[in-house]
C-alpha positions in Angstrom: 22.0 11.9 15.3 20.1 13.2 17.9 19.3 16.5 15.9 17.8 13.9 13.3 15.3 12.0 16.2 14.2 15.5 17.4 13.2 16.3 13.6 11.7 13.2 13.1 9.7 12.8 16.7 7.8 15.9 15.8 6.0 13.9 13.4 3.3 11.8 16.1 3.9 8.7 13.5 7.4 8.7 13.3 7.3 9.3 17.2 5.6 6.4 17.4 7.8 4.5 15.4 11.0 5.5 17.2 9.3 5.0 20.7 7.3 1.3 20.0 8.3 -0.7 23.1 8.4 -4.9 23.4 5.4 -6.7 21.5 4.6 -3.5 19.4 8.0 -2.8 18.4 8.7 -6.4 17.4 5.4 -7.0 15.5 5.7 -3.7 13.7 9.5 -3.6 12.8 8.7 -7.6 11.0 5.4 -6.7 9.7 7.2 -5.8 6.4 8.8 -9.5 5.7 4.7 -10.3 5.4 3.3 -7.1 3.9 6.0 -6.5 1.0 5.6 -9.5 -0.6 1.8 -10.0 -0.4 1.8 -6.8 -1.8 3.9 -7.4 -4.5 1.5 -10.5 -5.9 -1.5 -9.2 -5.1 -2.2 -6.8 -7.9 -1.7 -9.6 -10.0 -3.4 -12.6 -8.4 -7.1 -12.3 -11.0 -5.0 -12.4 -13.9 -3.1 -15.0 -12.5 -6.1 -17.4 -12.0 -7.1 -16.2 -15.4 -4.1 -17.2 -17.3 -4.6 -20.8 -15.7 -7.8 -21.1 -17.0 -10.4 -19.5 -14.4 -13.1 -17.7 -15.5 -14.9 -14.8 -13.3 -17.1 -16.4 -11.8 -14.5 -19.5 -10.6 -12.2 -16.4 -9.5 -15.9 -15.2 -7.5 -16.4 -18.8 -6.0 -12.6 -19.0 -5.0 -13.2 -15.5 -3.6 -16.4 -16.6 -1.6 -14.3 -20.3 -0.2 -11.8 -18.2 1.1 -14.4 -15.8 3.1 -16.1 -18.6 4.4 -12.6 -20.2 6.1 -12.1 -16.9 7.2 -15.8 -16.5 8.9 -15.1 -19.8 10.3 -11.6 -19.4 11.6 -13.2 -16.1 13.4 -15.2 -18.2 15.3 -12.9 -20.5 17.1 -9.6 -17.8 16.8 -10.5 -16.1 20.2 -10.8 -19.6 21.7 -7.8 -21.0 20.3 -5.5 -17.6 20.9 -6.7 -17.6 24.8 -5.7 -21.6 24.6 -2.5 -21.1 23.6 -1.3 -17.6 24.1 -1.2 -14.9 21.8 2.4 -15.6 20.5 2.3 -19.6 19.8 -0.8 -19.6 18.1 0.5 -16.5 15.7 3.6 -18.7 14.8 1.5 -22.0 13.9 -1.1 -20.5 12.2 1.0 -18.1 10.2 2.6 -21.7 9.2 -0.6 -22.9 7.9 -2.7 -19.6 6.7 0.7 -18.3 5.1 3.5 -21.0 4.4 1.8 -23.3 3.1 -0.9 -21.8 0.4 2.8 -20.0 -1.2 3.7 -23.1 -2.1 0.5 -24.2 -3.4 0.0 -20.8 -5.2 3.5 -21.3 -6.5 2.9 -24.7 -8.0 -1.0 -24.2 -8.9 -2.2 -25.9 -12.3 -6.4 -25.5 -12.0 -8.8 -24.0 -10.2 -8.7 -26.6 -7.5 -5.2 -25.6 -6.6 -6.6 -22.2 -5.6 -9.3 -23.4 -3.9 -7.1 -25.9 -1.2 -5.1 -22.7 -1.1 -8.3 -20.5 -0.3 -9.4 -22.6 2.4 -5.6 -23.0 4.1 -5.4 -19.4 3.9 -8.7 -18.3 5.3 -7.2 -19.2 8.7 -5.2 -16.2 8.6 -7.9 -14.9 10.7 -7.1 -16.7 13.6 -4.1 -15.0 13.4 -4.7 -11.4 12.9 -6.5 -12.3 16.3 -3.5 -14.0 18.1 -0.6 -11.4 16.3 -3.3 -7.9 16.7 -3.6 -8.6 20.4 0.1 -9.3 20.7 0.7 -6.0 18.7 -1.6 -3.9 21.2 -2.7 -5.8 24.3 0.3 -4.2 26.4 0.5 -1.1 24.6 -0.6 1.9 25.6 -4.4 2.8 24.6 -3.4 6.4 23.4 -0.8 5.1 20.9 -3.8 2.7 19.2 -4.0 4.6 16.5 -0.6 5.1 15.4 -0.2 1.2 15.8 -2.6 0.6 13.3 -1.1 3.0 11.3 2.2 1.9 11.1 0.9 -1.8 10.7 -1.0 -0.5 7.2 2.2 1.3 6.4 4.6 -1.8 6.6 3.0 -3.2 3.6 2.7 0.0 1.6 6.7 -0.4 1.5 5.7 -2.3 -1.2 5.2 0.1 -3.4 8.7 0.9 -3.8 9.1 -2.2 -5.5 6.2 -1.7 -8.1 7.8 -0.9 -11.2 10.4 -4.0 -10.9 7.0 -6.3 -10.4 6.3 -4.9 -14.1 9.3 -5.4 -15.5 9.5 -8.6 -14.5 6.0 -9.6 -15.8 7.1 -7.8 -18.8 10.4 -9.6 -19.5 9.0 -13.5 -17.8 5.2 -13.7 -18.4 2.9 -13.2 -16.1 2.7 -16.8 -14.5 6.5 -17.5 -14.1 6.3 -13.9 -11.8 3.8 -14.7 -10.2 5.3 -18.5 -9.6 8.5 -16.6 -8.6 7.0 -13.7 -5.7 5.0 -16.8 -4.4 8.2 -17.9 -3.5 9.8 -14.8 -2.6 6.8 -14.6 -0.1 7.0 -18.0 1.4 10.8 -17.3 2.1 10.1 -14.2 3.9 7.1 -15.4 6.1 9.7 -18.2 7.4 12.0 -15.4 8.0 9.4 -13.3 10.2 7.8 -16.2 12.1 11.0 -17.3 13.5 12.5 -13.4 14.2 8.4 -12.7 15.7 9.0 -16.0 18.4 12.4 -14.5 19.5 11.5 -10.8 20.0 8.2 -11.1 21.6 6.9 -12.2 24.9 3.1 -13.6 26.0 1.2 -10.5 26.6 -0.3 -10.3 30.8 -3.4 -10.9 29.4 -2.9 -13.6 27.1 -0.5 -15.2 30.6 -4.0 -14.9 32.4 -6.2 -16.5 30.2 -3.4 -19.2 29.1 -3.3 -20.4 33.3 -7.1 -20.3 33.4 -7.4 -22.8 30.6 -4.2 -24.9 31.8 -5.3 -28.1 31.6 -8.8 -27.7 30.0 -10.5 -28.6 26.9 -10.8 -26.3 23.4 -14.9 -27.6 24.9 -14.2 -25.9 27.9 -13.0 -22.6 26.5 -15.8 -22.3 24.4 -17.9 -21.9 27.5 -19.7 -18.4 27.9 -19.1 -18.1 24.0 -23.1 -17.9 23.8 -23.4 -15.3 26.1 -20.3 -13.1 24.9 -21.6 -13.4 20.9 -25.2 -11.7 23.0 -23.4 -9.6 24.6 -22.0 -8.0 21.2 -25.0 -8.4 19.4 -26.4 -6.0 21.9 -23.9 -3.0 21.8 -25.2 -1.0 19.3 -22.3 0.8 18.4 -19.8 -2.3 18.3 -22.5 -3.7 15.3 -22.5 -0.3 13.1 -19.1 -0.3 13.3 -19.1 -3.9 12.4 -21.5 -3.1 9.3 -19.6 -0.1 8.0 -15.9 -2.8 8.2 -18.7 -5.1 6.1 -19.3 -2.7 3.8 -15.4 -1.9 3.2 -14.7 -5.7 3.2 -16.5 -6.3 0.1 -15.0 -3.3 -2.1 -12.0 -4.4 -1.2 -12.4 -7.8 -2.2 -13.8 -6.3 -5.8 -10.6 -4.3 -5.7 -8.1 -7.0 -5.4 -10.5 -9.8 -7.3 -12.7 -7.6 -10.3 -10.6 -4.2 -10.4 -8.5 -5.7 -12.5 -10.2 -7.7 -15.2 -12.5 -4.3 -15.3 -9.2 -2.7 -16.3 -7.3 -5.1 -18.3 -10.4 -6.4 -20.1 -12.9 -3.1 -20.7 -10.2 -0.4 -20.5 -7.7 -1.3 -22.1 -4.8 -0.9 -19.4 -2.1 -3.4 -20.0 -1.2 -5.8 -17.3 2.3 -4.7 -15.8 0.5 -1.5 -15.8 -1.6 -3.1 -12.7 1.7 -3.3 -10.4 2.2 0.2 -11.6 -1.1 1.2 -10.1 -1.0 -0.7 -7.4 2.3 0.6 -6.3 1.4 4.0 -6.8 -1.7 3.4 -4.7 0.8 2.4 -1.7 3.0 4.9 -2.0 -0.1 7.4 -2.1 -1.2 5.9 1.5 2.4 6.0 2.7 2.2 9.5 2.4 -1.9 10.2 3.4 -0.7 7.7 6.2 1.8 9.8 7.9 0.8 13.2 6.9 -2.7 12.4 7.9 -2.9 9.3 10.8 -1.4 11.3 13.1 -4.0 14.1 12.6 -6.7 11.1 13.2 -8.5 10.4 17.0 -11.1 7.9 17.6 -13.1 9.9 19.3 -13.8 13.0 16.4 -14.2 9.6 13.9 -17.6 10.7 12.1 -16.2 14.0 9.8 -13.3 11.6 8.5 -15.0 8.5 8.6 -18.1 10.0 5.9 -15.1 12.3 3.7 -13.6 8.5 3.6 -16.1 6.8 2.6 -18.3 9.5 -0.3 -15.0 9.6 -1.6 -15.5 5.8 -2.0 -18.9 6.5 -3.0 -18.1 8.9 -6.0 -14.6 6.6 -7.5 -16.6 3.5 -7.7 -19.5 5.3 -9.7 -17.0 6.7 -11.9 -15.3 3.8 -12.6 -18.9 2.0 -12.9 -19.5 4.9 -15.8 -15.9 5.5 -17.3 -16.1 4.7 -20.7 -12.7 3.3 -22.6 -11.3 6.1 -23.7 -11.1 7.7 -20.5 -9.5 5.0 -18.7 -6.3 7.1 -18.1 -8.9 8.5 -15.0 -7.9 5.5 -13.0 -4.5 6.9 -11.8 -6.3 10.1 -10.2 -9.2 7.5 -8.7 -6.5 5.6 -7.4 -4.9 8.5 -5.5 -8.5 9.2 -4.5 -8.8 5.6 -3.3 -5.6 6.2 -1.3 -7.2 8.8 0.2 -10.0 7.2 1.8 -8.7 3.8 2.6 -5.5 5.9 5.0 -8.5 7.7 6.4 -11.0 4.9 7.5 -8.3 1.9 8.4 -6.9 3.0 11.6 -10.2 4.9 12.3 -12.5 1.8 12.4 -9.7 -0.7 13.7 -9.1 2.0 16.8 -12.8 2.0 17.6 -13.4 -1.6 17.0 -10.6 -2.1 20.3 -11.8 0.6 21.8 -16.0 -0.9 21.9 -15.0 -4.4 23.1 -15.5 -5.8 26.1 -11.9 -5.5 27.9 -12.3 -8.9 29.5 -13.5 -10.7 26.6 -11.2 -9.1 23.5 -10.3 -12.3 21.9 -13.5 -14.0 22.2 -14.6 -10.7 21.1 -12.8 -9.4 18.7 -13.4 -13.1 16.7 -17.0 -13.4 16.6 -16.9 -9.7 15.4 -14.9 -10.6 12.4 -17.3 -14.1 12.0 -20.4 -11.7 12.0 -18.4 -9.5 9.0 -17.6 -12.4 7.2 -20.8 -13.8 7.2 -22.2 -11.2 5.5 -19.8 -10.4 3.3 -19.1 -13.9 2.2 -21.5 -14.4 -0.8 -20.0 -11.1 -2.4 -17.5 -13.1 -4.0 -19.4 -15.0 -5.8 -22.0 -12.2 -6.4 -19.5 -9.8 -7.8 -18.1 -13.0 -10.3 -21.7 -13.7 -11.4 -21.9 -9.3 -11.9 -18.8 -9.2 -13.8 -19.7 -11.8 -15.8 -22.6 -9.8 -16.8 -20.7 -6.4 -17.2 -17.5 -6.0 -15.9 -17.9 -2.8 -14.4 -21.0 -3.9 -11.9 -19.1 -5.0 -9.1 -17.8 -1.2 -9.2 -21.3 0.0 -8.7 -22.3 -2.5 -6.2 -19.1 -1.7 -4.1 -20.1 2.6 -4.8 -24.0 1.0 -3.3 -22.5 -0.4 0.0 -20.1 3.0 0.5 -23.4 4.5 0.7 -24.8 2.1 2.9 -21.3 2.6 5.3 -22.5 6.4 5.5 -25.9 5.7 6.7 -24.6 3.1 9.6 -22.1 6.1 10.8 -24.8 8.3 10.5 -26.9 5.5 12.8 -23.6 5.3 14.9 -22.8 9.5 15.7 -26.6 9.4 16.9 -25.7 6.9 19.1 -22.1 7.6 20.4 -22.8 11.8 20.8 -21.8 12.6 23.7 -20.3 9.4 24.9 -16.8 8.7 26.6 -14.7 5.7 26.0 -13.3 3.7 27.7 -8.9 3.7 27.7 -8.9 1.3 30.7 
């Protein structure tokens, strides 16, 4: 057994994994009951909406509600995670942004069932706030990220389950598989929220803040939110950083919400093939992710970061072009796509921690995610009005803003040569 660690700790990832302490361990070692099932749906969800009568640009406007809960949960989720610690507020919300839209999803008959679920589940932002400082807050900068790593990679476990997703849509229909992982998903988020509450404790920072607004209004707490949103809109490199998770937001919302129909409808790709693709896109990252994230540092981001994102550049103007008999190149893009996303999530999530301001992370690290979403908001709807002119145009708008992510790092080495972060 101990011949086995030694093998497996000379991996940095897997010596990660082995060596995870308190919130970290507990966050990462649960973060499958969440990430395996979402992942199991979510190749699936456009057609879903499709086969209960949604057109594109309804799936677009659904797209665009959700965004804007999102942007707006942002707002108030440092206030409300420095209110009620770190590790309450993860387990309430996660009732609310998770629970509950399963069960609506499960049961939906029209577009208005998607969009009470859209707006229920854009508060999973508040969340990611309360649950990413309780993952990291009392960990140890250096191991940041690894973290993030093995967060993305507890969801890629999905992929292993890819080709029964298929066969069930292939032997049930579409809806009643969709009807039945909605439930599969709302039984394991119960499971993790109540494993999450016994394993963890409030993080010393999250203690601090929670006894310095004992007592005191959600009013109160939002005091000195002005001055901490100026305070980010002046760091320069916090904002380009911001722009190029903008840019990254909105092709992955026309991967989860357009990829498909582009496929299904102008390609010719059947639709259990999409869990097929979608699983093999997991499995891909599982492998980038721990042959390549522990090769990754925060501070030599730029080479990485620009390979990540011309890559991007390059599929999405290939898929914009590929005509229909050449829609077998989608399982080499989606490697490609693999490629870049294991390269550029734990990059920009490390330096996103690394730029804020220490004493004000939650506030912080919320308004940064409200300025994303703003921008990135109307894409939804965009991209459903696009597709309903072509359904390959939000492929070249997402291969435009890949290109726009390369100038802002550009923008951002200027700025950050020669500079020294932070770890304290």
């Amino acid at each position: 057994m101990a011949r086995i660690r030694a093998v497996m700790e000379r991996n940095r990832l897997m010596k990660a994994l082995i060596n995870l302490q308190s919130n970290a361990r507990a966050c990462i070692y649960t973060e499958p009951l969440w990430g395996v099932p979402v992942n199991l749906y979510l190749p699936l969800v456009a057609k879903y909406m499709e086969a209960l009568g949604l057109d594109a640009v309804q799936i677009g406007v659904v797209a665009t509600v959700n965004l804007l809960s999102q942007m707006v949960s942002s707002l108030i989720s440092g206030v409300i995670t420095d209110k009620f610690g770190r590790r309450r507020t993860t387990a309430i919300v996660d009732l609310i942004c998770w629970a509950l839209p399963f069960l609506i999803w499960m049961n939906a008959q029209g577009f208005a069932w998607f969009i009470a679920a859209a707006l229920l589940n854009g508060t999973w932002r508040i969340t990611e706030n309360s649950w990413g400082l309780l993952l990291v807050e009392d960990a140890p900068p250096s191991l940041l990220v690894s973290i993030y790593s093995l967060s993305t990679i507890a969801g890629l476990l999905a992929g292993f389950a890819a080709p029964l997703t298929s066969l069930l849509v292939r032997g049930f229909s579409l809806v009643n598989t969709m009807r039945g992982l909605y439930f599969f998903a709302f039984v394991c988020i119960m499971v993790k929220i109540v494993v999450l509450q016994l394993m963890t404790r409030e993080t010393t920072a999250g203690t601090k803040r929670m006894a310095e607004l004992r007592g005191k209004s959600i009013l109160h707490a939002l005091r000195g939110s002005r001055r901490v949103m100026l305070g980010m809109f002046r760091e320069k490199p916090l904002m380009l950083v911001l722009g190029i998770m903008a840019c990254v937001m909105v092709i992955r919302g026309a991967t989860d919400n357009f990829w498909p129909l582009l496929l299904t409808g102008a390609l010719g790709i059947r639709e259990e093939t999409l869990p097929l693709l979608s699983g093999l896109r997991s499995l891909a990252m599982l492998a980038f992710f721990f042959t390549l994230a522990p090769r990754l540092n925060p501070r030599r981001y730029f080479g990485p970061m620009a390979l990540g994102l011309i890559i991007m550049a390059a599929l999405y103007l290939m898929l914009f072009l590929l005509p229909p008999h050449l829609g077998w190149a989608v399982f080499p893009g989606v490697l490609a796509e693999a490629l870049s996303l294991s390269i550029l999530i734990p990059l920009f999530s490390s330096l996103q921690q690394l730029l804020l301001d220490k004493q004000e992370r939650a506030r912080m690290f919320g308004f940064s995610l409200a300025f994303c979403l703003l921008i990135t908001s109307p894409f939804g709807t965009v991209n459903g009005l696009l597709s309903r002119l072509h359904l390959s145009l939000p492929m070249l708008l997402s291969a435009m803003l890949a290109l726009l992510g390369c100038f802002f790092l550009t923008r951002l080495r200027k700025i950050l040569d020669g500079a020294r972060f932070d770890e304290n």
